[in-house]
mmCIF file as gemmi writes it, N, C-alpha and C atoms, coordinates in Angstrom:
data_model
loop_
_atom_site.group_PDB
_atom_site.id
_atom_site.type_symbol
_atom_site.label_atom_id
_atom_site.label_alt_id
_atom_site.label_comp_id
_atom_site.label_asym_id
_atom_site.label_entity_id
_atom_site.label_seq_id
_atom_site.pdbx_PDB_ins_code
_atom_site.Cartn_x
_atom_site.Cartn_y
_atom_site.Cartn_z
_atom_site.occupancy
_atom_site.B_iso_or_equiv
_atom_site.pdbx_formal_charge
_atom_site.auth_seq_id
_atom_site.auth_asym_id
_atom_site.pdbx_PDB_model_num
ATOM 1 N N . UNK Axp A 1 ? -65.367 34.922 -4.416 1 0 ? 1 A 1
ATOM 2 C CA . UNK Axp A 1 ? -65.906 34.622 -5.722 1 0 ? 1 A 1
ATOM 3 C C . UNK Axp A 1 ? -64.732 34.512 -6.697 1 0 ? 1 A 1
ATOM 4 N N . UNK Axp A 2 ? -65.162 33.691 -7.547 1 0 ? 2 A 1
ATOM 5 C CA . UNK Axp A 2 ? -63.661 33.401 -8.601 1 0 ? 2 A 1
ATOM 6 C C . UNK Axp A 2 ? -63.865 33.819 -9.457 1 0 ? 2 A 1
ATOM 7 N N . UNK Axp A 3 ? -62.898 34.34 -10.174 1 0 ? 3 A 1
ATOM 8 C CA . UNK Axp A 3 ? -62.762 34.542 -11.81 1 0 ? 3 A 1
ATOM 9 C C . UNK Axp A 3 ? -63.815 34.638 -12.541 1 0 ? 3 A 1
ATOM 10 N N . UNK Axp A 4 ? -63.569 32.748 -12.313 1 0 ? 4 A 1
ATOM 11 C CA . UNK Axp A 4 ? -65.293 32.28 -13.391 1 0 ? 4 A 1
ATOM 12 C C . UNK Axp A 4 ? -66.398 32.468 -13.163 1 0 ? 4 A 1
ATOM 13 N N . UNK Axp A 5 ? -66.618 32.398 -11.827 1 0 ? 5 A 1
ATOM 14 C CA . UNK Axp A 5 ? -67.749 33.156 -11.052 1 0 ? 5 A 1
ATOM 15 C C . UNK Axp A 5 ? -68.417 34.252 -11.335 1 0 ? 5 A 1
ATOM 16 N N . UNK Axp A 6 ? -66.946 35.353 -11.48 1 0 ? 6 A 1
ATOM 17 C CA . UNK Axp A 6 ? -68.072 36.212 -11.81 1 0 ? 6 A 1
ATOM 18 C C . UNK Axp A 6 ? -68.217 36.674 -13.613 1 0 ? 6 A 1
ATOM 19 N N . UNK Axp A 7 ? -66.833 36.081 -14.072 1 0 ? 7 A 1
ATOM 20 C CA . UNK Axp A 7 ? -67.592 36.461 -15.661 1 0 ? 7 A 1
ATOM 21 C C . UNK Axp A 7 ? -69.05 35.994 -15.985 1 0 ? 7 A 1
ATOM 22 N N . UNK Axp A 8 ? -69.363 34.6 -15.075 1 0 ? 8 A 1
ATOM 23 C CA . UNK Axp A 8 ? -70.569 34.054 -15.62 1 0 ? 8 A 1
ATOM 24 C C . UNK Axp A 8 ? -71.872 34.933 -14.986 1 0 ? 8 A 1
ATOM 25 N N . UNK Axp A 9 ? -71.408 35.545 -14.136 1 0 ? 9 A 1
ATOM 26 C CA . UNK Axp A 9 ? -72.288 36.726 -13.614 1 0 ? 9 A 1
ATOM 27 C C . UNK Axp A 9 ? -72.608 37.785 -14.295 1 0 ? 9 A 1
ATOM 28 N N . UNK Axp A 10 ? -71.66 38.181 -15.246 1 0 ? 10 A 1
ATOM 29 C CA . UNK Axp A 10 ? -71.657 39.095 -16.425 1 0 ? 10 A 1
ATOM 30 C C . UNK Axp A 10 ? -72.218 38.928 -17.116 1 0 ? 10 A 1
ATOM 31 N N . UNK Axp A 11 ? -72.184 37.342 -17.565 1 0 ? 11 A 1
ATOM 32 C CA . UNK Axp A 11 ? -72.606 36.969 -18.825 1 0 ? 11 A 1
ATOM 33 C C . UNK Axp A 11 ? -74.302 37.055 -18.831 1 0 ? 11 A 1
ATOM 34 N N . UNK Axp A 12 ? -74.242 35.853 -17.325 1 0 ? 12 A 1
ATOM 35 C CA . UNK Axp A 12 ? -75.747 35.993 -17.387 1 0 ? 12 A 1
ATOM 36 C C . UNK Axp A 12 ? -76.804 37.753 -17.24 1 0 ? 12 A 1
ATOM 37 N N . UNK Axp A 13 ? -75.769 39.016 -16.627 1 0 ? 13 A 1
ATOM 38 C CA . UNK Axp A 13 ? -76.979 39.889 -16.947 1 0 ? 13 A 1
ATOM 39 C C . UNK Axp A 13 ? -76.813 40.133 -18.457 1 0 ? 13 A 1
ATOM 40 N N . UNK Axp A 14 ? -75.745 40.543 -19.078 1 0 ? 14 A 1
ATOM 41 C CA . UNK Axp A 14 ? -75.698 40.933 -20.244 1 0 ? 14 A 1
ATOM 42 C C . UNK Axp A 14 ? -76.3 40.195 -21.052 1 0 ? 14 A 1
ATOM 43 N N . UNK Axp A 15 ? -76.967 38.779 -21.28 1 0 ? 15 A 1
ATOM 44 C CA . UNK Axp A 15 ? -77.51 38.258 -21.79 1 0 ? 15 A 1
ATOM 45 C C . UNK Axp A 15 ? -78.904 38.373 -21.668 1 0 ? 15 A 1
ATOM 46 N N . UNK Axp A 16 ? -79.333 38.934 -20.721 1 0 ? 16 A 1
ATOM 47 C CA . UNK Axp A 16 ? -81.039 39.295 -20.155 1 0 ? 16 A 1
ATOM 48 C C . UNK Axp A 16 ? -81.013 40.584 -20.938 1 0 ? 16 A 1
ATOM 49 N N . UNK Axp A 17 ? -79.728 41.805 -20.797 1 0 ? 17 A 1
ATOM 50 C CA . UNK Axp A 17 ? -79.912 42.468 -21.071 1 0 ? 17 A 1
ATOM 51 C C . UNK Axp A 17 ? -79.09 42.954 -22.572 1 0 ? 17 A 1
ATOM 52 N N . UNK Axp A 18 ? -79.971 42.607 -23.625 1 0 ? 18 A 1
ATOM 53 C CA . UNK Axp A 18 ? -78.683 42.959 -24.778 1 0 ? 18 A 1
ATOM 54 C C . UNK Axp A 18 ? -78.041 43.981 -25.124 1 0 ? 18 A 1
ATOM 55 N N . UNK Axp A 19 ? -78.993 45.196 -24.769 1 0 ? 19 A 1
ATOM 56 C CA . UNK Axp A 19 ? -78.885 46.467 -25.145 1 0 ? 19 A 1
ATOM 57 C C . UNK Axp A 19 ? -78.402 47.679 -23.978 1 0 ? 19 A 1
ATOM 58 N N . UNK Axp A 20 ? -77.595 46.556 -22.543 1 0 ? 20 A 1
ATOM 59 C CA . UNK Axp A 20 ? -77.077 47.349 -21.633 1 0 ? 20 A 1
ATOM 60 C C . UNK Axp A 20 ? -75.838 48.672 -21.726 1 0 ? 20 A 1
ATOM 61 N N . UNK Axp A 21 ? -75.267 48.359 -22.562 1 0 ? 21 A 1
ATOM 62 C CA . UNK Axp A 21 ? -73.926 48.757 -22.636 1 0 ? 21 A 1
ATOM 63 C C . UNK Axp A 21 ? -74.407 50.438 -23.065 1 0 ? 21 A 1
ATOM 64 N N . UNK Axp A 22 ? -75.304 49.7 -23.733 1 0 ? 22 A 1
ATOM 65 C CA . UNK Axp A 22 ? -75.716 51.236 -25.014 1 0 ? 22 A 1
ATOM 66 C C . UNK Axp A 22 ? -76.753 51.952 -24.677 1 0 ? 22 A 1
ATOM 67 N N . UNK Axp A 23 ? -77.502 51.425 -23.948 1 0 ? 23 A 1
ATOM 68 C CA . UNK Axp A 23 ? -78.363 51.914 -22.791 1 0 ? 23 A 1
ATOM 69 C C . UNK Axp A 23 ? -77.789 53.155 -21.878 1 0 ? 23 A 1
ATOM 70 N N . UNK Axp A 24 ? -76.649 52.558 -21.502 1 0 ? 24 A 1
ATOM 71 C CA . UNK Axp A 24 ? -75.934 52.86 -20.516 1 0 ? 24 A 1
ATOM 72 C C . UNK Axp A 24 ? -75.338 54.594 -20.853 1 0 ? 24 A 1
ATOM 73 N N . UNK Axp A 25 ? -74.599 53.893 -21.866 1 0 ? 25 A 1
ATOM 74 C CA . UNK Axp A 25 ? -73.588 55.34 -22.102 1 0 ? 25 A 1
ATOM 75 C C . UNK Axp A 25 ? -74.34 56.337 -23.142 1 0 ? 25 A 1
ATOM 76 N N . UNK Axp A 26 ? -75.788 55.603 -23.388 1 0 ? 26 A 1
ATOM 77 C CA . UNK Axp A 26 ? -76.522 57.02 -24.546 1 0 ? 26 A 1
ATOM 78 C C . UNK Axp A 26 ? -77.553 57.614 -23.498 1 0 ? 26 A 1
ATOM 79 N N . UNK Axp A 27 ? -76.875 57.193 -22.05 1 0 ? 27 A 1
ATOM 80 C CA . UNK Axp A 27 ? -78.099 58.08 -21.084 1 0 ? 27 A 1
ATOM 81 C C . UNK Axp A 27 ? -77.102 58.492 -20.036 1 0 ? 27 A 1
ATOM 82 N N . UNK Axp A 28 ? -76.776 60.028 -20.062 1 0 ? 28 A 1
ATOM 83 C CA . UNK Axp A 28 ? -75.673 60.645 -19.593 1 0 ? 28 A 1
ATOM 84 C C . UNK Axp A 28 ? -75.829 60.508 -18.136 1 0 ? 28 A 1
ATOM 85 N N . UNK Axp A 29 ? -77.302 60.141 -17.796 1 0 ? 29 A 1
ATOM 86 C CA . UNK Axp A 29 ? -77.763 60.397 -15.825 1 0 ? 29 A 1
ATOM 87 C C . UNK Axp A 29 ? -77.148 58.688 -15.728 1 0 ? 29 A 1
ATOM 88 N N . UNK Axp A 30 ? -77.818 58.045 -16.386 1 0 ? 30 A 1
ATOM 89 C CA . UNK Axp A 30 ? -77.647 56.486 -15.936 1 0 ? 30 A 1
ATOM 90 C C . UNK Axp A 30 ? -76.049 56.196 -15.531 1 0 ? 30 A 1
ATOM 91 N N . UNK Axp A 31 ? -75.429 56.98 -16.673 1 0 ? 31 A 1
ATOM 92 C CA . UNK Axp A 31 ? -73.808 56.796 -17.186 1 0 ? 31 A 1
ATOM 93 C C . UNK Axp A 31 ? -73.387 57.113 -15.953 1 0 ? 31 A 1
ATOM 94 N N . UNK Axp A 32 ? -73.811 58.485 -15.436 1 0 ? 32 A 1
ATOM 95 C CA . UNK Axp A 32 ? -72.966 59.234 -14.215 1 0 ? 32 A 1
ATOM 96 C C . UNK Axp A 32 ? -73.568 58.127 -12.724 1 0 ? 32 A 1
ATOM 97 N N . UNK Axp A 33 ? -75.099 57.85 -12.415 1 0 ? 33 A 1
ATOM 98 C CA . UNK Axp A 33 ? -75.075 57.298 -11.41 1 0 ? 33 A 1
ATOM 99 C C . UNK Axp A 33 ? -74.107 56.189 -11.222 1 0 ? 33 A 1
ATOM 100 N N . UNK Axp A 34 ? -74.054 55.323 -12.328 1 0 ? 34 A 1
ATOM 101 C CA . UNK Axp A 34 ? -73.317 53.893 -12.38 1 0 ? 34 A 1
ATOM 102 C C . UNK Axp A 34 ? -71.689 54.383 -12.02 1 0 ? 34 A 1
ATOM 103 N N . UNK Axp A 35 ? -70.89 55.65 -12.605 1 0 ? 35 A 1
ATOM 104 C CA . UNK Axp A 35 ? -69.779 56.07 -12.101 1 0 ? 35 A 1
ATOM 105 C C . UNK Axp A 35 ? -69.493 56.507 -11.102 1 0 ? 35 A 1
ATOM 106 N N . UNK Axp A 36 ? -70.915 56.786 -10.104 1 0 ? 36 A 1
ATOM 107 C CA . UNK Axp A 36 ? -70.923 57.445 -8.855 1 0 ? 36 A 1
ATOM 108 C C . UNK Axp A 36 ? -70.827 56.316 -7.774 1 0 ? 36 A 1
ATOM 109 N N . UNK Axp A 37 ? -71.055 55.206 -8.39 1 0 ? 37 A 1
ATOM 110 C CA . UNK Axp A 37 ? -71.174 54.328 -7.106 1 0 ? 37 A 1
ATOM 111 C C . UNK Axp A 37 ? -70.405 53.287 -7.414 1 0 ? 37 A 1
ATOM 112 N N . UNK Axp A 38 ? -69.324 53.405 -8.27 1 0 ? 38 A 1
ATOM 113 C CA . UNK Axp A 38 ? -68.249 52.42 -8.313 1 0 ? 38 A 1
ATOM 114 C C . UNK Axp A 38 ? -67.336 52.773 -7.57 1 0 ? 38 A 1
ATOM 115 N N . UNK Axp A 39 ? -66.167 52.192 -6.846 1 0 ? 39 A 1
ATOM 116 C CA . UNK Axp A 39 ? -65.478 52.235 -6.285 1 0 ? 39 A 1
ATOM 117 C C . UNK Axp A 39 ? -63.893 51.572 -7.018 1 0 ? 39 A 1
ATOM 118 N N . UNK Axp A 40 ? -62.926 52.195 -7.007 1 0 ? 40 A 1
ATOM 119 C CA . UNK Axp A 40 ? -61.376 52.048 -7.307 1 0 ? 40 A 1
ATOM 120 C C . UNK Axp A 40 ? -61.068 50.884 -7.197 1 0 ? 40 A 1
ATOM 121 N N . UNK Axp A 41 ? -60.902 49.91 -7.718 1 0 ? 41 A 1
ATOM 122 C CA . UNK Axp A 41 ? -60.137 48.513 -7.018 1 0 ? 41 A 1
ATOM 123 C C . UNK Axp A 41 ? -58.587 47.883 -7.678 1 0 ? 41 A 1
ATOM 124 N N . UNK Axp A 42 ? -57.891 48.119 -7.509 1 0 ? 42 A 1
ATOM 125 C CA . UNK Axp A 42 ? -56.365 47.608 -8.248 1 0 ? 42 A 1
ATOM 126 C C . UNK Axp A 42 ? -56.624 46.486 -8.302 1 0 ? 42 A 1
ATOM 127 N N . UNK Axp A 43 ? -57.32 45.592 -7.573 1 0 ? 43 A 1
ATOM 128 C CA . UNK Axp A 43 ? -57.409 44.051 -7.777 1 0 ? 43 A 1
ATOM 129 C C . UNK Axp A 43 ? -58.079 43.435 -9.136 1 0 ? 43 A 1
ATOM 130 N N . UNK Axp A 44 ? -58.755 44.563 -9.81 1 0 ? 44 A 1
ATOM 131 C CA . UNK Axp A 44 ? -59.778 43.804 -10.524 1 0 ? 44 A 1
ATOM 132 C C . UNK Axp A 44 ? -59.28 44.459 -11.853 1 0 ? 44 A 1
ATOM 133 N N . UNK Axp A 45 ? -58.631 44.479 -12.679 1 0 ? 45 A 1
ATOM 134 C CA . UNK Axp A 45 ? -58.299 45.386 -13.516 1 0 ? 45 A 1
ATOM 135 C C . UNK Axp A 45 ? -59.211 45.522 -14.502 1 0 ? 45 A 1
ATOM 136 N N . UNK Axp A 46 ? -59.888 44.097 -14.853 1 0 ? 46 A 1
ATOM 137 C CA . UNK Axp A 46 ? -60.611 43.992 -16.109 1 0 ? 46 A 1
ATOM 138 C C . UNK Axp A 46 ? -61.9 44.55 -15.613 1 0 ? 46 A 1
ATOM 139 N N . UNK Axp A 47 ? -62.643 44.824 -14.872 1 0 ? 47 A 1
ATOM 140 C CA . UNK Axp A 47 ? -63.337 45.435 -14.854 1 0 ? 47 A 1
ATOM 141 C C . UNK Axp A 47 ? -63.577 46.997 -14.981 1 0 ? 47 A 1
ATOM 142 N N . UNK Axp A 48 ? -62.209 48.055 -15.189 1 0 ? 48 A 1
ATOM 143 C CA . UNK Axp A 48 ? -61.579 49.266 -15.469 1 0 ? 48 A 1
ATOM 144 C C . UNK Axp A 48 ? -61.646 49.124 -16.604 1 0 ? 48 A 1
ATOM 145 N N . UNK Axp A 49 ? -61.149 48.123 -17.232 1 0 ? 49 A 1
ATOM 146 C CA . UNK Axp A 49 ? -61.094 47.617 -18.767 1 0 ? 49 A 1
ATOM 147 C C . UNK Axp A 49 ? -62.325 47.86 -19.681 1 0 ? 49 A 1
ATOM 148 N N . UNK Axp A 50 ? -63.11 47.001 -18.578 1 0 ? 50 A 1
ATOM 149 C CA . UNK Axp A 50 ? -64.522 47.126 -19.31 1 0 ? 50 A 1
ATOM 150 C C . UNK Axp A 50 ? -65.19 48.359 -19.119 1 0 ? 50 A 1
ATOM 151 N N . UNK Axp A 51 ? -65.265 48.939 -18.481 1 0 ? 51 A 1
ATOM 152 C CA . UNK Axp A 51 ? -65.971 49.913 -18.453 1 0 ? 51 A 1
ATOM 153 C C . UNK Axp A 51 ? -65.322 50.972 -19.209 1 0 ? 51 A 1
ATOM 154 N N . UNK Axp A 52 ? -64.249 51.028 -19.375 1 0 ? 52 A 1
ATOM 155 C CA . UNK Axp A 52 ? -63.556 52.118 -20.338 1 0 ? 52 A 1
ATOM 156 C C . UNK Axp A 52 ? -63.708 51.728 -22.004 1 0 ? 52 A 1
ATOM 157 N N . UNK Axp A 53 ? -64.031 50.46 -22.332 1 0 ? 53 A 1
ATOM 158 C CA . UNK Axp A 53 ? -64.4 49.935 -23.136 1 0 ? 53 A 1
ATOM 159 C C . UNK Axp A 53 ? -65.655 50.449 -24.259 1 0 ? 53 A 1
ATOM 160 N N . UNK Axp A 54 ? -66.585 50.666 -23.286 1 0 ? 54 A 1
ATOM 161 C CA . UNK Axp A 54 ? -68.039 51.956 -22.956 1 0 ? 54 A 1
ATOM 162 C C . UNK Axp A 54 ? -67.749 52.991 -23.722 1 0 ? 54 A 1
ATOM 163 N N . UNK Axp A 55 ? -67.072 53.604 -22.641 1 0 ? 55 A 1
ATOM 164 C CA . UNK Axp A 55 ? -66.615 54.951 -22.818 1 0 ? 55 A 1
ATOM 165 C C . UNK Axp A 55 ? -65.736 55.742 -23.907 1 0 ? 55 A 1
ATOM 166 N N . UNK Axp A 56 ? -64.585 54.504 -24.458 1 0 ? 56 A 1
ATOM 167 C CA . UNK Axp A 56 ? -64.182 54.88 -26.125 1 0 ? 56 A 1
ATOM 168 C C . UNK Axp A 56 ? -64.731 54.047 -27.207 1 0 ? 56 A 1
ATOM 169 N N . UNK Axp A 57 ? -65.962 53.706 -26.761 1 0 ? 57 A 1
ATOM 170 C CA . UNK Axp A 57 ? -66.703 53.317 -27.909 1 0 ? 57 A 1
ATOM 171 C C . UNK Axp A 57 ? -67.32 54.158 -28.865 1 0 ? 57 A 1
């Protein structure tokens, strides 16, 4: 999958979902499952990015 591939994968849930982000991190169980089942990847940086993004918001 490329690049563009998957930002547009992003785009399209975050666009279904407007209120994901904030959803996310004002529900401490949701917050922790979603951190429980990510996995480390050096390849992908921006996605570390984003999600830390969340988190000093």
């Amino acid at each position: 999958m490329t690049r563009e591939e998957k930002e547009q994968a992003v785009d399209e849930v975050l666009s279904r979902y407007e209120q994901l982000g904030t959803t996310i991190v004002g529900d401490d169980v949701s917050l922790c499952r979603l951190l429980r089942t990510l996995e480390f990847s050096s390849a992908d940086k921006d996605v570390g990015e984003y999600l830390c993004s969340f988190l000093t918001a």
